[in-house]
DONUMI-435598 format. One line per field, with one value per residue (C-alpha): residue in one letter; x, y, z; residue number from 1. Coordinates in steps of 0.5 Angstrom, whole numbers, plus 500, padded with zeros to 3 digits. Each point is the difference from the previous one (the first is absolute). Example, Ala and Ser with C-alpha at 12.3 -4.5 7.8 and 13.67 -1.06 7.14 Angstrom:
# DONUMI-435598
code <- c(A; S)
u <- c(525; 502)
v <- c(491; 507)
w <- c(516; 498)
pos <- c(1; 2)
# end
This chain:
# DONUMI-435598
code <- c(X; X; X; X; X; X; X; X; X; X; X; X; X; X; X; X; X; X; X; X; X; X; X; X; X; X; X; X; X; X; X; X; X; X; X; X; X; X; X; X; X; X; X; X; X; X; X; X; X; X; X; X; X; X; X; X; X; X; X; X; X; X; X; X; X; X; X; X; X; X; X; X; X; X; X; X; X; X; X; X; X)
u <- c(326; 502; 507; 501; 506; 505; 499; 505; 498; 503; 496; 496; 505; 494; 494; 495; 493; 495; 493; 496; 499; 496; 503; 508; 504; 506; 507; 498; 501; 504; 494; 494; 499; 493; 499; 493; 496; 497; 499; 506; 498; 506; 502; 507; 505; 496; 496; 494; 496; 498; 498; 503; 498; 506; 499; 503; 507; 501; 505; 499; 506; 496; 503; 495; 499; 495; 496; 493; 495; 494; 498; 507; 498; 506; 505; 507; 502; 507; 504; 506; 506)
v <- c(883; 503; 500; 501; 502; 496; 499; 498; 494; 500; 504; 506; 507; 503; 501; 506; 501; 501; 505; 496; 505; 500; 503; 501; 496; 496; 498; 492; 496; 493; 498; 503; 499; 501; 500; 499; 495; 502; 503; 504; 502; 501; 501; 495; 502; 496; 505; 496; 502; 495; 500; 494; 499; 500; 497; 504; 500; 496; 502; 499; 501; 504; 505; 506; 507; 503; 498; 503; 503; 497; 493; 499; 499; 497; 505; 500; 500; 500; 500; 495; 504)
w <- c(346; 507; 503; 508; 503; 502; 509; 504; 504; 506; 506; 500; 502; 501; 504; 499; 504; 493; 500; 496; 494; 494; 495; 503; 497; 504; 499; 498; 507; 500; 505; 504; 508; 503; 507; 500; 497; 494; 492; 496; 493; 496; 494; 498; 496; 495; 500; 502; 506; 505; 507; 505; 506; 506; 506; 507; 498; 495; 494; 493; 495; 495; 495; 500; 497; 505; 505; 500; 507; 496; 501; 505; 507; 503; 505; 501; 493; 499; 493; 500; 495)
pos <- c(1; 2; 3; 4; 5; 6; 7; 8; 9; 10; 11; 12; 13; 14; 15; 16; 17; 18; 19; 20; 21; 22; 23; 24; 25; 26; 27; 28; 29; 30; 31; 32; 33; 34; 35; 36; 37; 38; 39; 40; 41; 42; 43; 44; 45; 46; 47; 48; 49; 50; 51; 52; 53; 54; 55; 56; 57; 58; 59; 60; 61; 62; 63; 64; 65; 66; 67; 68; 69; 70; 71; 72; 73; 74; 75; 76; 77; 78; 79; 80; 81)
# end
């Protein structure tokens, strides 16, 4: 069974424009925002990769690991902490 960390629920202190890579990892994100609409491929803290579709600003609150440059087409990605 995986175990998660805890996360704090109140607002994100943090908000850092992301270059999508595909094989860099990043610190896990409390939520993700595109500034474009679009496709993410991430990969969650579940370990699961999967690609979500954003529509132009649209904030998601996903926990994820990396976000990838294959099959990502969104812009203006910024990680929330």
């Amino acid at each position: 069974m995986t175990e998660f960390a805890k996360m704090d629920s109140g607002p994100a202190t943090a908000v850092v424009l992301i270059t999508p890579h595909d094989t860099n990892n990043i610190r896990p994100t409390r939520a993700i925002r595109a500034n474009a609409a679009g496709t993410i491929k991430i990969i969650d803290s579940a370990g699961n990769t999967v690609i979500c579709n954003f529509l132009a600003g649209e904030t998601r609150p996903i926990c994820a690991t990396r976000i990838f440059a294959a099959d990502t087409s969104c812009t203006g990605i910024e990680a929330m902490y």
